[in-house]
N, C-alpha and C positions, 0 to 999 in steps of 0.2 A: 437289328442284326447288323455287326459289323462286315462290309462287304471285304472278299479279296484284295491284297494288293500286292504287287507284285513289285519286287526289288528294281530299281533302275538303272543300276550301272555296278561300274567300280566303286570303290574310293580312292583320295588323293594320297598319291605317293607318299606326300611329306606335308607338317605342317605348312611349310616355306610356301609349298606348292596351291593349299588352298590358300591362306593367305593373300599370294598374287594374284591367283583367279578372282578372289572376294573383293581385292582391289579394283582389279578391272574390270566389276560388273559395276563399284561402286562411279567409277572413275567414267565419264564420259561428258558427251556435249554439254550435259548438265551444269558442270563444272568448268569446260573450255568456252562454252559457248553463253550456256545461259547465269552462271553467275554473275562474270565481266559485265553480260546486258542489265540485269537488276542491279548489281552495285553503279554502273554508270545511271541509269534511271533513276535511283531511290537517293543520290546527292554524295554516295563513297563511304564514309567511318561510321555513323550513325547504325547502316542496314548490316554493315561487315561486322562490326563487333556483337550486335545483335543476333548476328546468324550465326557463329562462333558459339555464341550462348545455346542458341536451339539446337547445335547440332549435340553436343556434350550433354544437355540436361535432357531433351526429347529423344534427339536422333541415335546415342549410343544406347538407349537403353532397350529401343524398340530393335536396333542390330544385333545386342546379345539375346533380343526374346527369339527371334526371326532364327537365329543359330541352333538357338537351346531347341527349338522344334524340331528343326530338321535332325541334329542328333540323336535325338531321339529316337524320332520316326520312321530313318532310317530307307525311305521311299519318298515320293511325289509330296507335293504340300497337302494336296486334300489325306493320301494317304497316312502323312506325319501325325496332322492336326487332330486326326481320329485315333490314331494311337497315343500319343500325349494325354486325348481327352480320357479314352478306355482307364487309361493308369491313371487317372486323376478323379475317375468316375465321374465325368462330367455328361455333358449330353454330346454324342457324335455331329450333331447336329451344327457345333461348331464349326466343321469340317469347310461349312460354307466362305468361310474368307480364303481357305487356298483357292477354293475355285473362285473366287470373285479375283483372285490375285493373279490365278493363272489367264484368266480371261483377259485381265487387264494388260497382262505383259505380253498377248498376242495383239492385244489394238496398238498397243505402244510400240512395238515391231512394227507393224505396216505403215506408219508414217514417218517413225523413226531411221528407218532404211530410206525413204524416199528422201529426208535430209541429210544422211549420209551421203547419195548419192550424190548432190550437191557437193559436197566437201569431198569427194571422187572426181567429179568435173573439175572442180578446181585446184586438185591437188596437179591432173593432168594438164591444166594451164600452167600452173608456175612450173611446173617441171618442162615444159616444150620452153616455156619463157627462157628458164635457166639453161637449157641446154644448146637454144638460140646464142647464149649469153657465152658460154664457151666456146662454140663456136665461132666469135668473134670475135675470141683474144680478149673478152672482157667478162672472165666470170665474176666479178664481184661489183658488178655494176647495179645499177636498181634497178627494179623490178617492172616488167611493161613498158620497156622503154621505147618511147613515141607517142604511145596513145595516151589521150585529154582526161581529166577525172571524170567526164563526163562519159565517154568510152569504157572507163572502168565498172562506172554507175551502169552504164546500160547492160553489163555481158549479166550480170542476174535478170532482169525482164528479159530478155533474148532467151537467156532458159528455161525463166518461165511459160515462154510463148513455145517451147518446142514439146510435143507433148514424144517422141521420138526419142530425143536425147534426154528427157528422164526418165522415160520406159527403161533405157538402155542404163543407166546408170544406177537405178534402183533395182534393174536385173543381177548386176555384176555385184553389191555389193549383197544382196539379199542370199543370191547364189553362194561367194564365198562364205555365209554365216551359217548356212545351210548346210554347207562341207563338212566344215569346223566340226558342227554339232554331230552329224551323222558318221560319224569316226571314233566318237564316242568323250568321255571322260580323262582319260588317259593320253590317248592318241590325237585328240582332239583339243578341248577345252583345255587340258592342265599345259599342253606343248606348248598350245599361242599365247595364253598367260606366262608362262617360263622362256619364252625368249622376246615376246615385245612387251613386256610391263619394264622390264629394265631400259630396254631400249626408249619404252617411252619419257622414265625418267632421266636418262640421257640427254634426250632433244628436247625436253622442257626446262631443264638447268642450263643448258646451253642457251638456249630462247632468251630464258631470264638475263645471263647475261649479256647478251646482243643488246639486248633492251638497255640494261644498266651502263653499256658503254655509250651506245646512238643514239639512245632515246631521254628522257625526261627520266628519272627515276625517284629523284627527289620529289617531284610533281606527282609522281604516279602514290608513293609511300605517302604524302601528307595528303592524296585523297581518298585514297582505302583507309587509313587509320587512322585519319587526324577527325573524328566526328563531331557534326552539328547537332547538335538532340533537337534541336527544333524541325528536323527534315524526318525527324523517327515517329512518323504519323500511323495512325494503326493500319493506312494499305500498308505500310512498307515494313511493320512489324509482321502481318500476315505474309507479305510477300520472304520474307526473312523465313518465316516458318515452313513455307509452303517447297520454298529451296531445301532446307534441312534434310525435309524426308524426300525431295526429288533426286539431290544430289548422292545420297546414299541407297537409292533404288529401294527404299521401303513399300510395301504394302503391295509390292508385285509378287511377292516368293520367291525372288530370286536368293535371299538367303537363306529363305528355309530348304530350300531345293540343292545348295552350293554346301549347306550345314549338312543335309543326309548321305552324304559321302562322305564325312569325318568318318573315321570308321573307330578310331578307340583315343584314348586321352579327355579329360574332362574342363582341363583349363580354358575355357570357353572366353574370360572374362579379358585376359590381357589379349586375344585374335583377336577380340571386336573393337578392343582399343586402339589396336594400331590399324584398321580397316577405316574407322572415323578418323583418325589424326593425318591417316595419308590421303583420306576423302576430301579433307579440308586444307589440307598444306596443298594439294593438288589445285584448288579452289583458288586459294591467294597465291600460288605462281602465279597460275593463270592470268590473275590481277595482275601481278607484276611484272608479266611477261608485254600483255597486251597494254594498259593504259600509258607507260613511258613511252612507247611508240606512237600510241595515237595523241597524246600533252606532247611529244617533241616536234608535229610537224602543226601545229595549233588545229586540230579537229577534235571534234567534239565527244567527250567520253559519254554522253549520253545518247548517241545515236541508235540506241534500241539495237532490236534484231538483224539489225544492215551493218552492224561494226564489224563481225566478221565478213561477211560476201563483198563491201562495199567500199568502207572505210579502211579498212589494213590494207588491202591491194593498193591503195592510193596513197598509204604511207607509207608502205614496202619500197614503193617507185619511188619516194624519194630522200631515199637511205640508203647510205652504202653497204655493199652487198646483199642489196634488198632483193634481187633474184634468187639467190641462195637461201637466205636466210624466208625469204615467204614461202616457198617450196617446204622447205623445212617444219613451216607452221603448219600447213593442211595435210604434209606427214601426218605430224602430230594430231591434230585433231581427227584423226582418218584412223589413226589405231586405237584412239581413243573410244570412237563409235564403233570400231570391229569388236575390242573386249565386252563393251555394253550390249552390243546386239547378240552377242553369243548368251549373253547370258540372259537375255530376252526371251530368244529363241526355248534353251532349256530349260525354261518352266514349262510350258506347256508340252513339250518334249516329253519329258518326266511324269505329265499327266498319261498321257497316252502308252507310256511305256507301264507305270505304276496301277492305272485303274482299269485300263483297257488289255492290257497283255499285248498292245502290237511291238514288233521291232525297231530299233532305237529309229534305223533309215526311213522306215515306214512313217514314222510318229514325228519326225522331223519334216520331211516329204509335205505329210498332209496342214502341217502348223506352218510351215515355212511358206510353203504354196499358195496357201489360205491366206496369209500374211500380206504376199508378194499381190493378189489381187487385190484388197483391200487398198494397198497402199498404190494400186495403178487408179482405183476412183478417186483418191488424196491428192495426187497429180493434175489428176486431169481438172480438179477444179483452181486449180490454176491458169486454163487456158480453157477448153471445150464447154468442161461444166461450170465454167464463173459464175453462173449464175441462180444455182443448184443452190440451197440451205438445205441439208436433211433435216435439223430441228426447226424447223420457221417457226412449229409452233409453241416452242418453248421461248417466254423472253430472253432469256440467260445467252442462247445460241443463235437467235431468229438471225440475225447478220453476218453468220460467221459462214467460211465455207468449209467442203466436207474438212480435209487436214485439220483445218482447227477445230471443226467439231471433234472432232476424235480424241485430238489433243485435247480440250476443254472439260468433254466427259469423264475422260479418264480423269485427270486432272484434278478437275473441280467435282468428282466425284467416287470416282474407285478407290483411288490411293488412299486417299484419307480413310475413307471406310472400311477397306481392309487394315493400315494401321489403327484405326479405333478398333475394331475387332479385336485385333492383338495386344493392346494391350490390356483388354478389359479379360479377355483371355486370360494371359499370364500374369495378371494383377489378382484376379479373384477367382480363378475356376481351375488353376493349373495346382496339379498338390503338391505341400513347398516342401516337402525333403525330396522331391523329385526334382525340385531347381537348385537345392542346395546341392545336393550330388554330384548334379551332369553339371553344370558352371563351375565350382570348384571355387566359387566367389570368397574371401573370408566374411566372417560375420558382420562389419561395418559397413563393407564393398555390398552384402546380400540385402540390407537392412536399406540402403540408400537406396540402391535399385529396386527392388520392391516397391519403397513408396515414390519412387520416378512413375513409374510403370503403372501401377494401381491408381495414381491421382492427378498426378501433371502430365502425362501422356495421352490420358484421354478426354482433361481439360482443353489442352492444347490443337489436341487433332479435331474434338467436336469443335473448336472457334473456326477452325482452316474448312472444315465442310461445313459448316451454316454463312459461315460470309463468302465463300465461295459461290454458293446456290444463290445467294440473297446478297451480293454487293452493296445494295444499296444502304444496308447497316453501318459499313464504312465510309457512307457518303460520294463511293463512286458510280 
C-alpha cells in the first residue's frame, strides 16, 4: 500500500532561481574548505585532473538522476522515490535511500553548523581585525597585526577549549538556517540563493585576483594542474572519488528534494550541467584563490584541515591588505556554508512536511533542533568529552571523537550507499520513457547517461563504500 504524501511547498519562481539554489546546496565547505585540503595533501595536478574526471563521468550523472526524481515526484525524497517507483512498477520499497538520505543530511547538519560556527568566530575576528585597521588610518594593512604565528596557531585550541563560545556560534549560525528554512521556499531558500550566490561569486573572483596579484599564482596553477601520476595512488584516486560526490551533495537528497519544486519544463539535462560545471569551477577558484597565498609567503600547501583556521590567518598578516582581503575570505566561506546548510536543513524538512503532514516551521523546528543538539555533543568532544569514542567498538572509528564519528559514518557510509542506491535505481528499475520524457536528454546524451548510471556509477560508488569500511585494501 502506497502511503499518503503530502506536497511540500511551492516551486521555484524561475529556472535561474532553482538553478542558484542547486548551486548553493552544491557549493560549500566542501569545495572552499575541503577540496584546497585534499588537493594540497594528495601532491596538486595528479588528484585535480582526476577529480574533474569523477565529477563529469560519476557525479553529473547521479545530479541528473537525483533531479529526474524529484521532478517527478513532486514531494519529499522518500515520497518522490515511491512515486517514480509506482510508475515504473517497481518495488516502493526503494523509497528507503530517501530516507537513508534524509537521515544523512540531518547528521551532516549537526556537525556541519558546529564548523560553520567556526568560520562565524572567525569571520568576527578579521572583521574586529579590519575595522581595528581603519580605525588606525590603516585599512589596507595585514591582517593581525602584532600577534606571533604562533598566537595565530593558538586562537583555534583556544576555541576549541571553550565549550561557551561554540555553543554560541553553532547557535547563531544553526538558528539563522533554521529562519531561512521556516519561511519557506520562496521567501526563504529561493531569496538567499538569489541575492548571495551572486554575491558570492563576486567575492570569489575578486579573492582570485588578490591572489593573482600578491600571491604566487604561477606556483599555485603549475601545482593544481601541472600533475605527477606517480602521486595518483589509489587513496587519492578514492579520495578524488569520494570528493566528487561530497562536493555536489549527492546521496543526501538534497537534489531530489530542490528537483520537486521544478514545477513544469523537462530540460533537466543542460540545469544539471551547469550545477557540475559551477560545482567544480567553484572548486578550482578555490584552489586558485587559496594556494597563491599560501606558495607566496613559503607555507606549506599541504597543511591539511588547519590551512584554512591556521595557515591563511598568518598569511593574510603578511600581505598587503591582508585585513580586508582575510575578512573577505571567511565572508566567503560563511555564505558558502549558509547556502549548504539550508539545503541540509530541507531535506529532512520536506520529510516531515511530505510523510508526516506537520507545518513547514513545525518540521524545521523539530529537525533543526534535533540537529542543533547533536551537534552541541560534536563540540563538546572537543573539550569536556575528549575522551568519549561512540564507536570504540568498531575498528574503522574506535579513535575518532564523536564530530568525526559522525562525519566518518556519514561519510564512509550513507553517501555512498544512498548514491549506489540511485543509481542502480535509475539504471535498472526506473522505466525509460519515463527518463526519456522528464530529462528531455537527446538520444546520444540519453544512451551515454544510461550506461554512466546503470555501470560506472555503481562501479564506482560500491569501490568508495568497500574501501572506505575496509581501508586496509588501499594499504592505509
Amino acid at each position: 500500500m502506497v502511503a499518503t504524501t503530502t506536497s511540500t511547498g511551492e516551486g521555484w519562481s524561475s529556472r535561474t532561481a532553482f538553478i542558484l539554489a542547486a548551486v548553493g546546496a552544491a557549493v560549500g565547505l566542501g569545495n572552499i574548505w575541503r577540496f584546497p585540503t585534499l588537493a594540497g595533501e594528495s601532491g596538486g595536478g595528479a588528484f585535480v585532473i582526476f577529480y574533474i574526471a569523477c565529477v563529469f563521468l560519476l557525479g553529473l550523472p547521479l545530479v541528473l538522476s537525483e533531479i529526474f526524481i524529484g521532478r517527478v515526484g513532486q514531494t519529499d525524497a522518500v515520497g518522490s522515490i515511491r512515486r517514480v517507483a509506482a510508475q515504473s512498477q517497481s518495488s516502493q520499497g526503494w523509497s528507503v535511500f530517501g530516507a537513508i538520505g534524509a537521515l544523512a543530511a540531518f547528521l551532516i547538519l549537526s556537525f556541519y553548523s558546529v564548523v560553520a560556527g567556526w568560520v562565524l568566530y572567525y569571520a568576527g575576528i578579521m572583521g574586529a581585525d579590519l575595522l581595528q585597521a581603519v580605525m588606525a588610518g590603516d585599512p589596507f594593512r595585514g591582517a593581525l597585526a602584532g600577534e606571533s604565528q604562533a598566537q595565530i596557531q593558538q586562537r583555534l585550541g583556544d576555541m576549541f577549549a571553550n565549550p561557551g563560545l561554540l555553543i554560541t556560534m553553532h547557535f547563531l549560525f544553526m538558528g539563522s538556517t533554521l529562519y531561512i528554512i521556516a519561511r519557506g521556499v520562496h521567501s526563504g531558500i529561493e531569496k538567499v540563493a538569489t541575492y548571495l550566490m551572486p554575491a558570492f561569486f563576486v567575492l570569489l573572483v575578486g579573492l582570485v585576483i588578490y591572489g593573482s596579484i600578491e600571491g604566487d599564482m604561477g606556483g599555485a596553477i603549475s601545482f593544481l594542474f601541472t600533475p605527477d601520476w606517480s602521486k595518483l595512488t589509489p587513496q587519492v584516486m578514492n579520495s578524488a572519488l569520494g570528493q566528487a560526490l561530497f562536493s555536489l551533495s549527492l546521496g543526501v537528497a538534497g537534489l531530489i528534494t530542490y528537483g520537486s519544486y521544478i514545477k513544469e519544463g523537462s530540460g533537466l539535462g543542460p540545469t544539471s550541467t551547469m550545477i557540475a560545471f559551477a560545482d567544480t569551477g567553484v572548486a578550482l577558484l578555490a584552489g586558485l584563490m587559496i594556494f597563491p597565498v599560501v606558495l607566496a609567503v613559503g607555507l606549506d600547501p599541504a597543511a591539511g584541515p588547519t590551512l584554512v583556521f591556521q595557515t591563511l590567518p598568518f598569511a593574510f598578516q603578511t600581505m598587503p591588505a591582508g585585513a580586508l582581503f582575510g575578512f573577505l575570505f571567511f565572508v566567503l566561506i560563511l555564505v558558502a556554508a549558509i547556502t549548504s546548510s539550508i539545503s541540509l536543513l530541507e531535506v529532512p524538512t520536506a520529510y516531515g512536511i511530505g510523510e508526516h503532514g506537520w507545518s513547514r516551521p513545525k518540521s524545521a523546528l523539530i529537525f533543526g533542533g534535533g540537529a542543533f543538539l547533536i551537534g552541541i555533543a560534536c563540540l563538546l568532544g572537543y573539550n569536556v568529552w575528549a575522551d568519549v569514542r561512540p564507536l570504540w567498538f568498531w575498528p574503522l572509528f574506535e579513535n575518532t571523537d564523536i564530530l568525526d564519528t559522525v562525519d566518518g559514518f556519514t561519510g564512509k557510509v550513507m553517501l555512498p550507499l544512498g548514491a549506489l542506491l540511485t543509481s542502480i535505481f535509475i539504471g535498472w528499475k526506473t522505466d525509460e520513457n519515463l527518463l526519456r520524457t522528464t530529462t528531455g536528454l537527446s538520444p546520444w546524451a540519453f544512451t551515454l547517461w544510461r550506461f554512466l548510471i546503470a555501470w560506472l556509477c555503481p562501479l564506482a560508488v560500491a569501490i568508495i563504500l568497500v574501501t572506505g569500511l575496509f581501508p586496509g585494501i588501499l594499504g592505509a
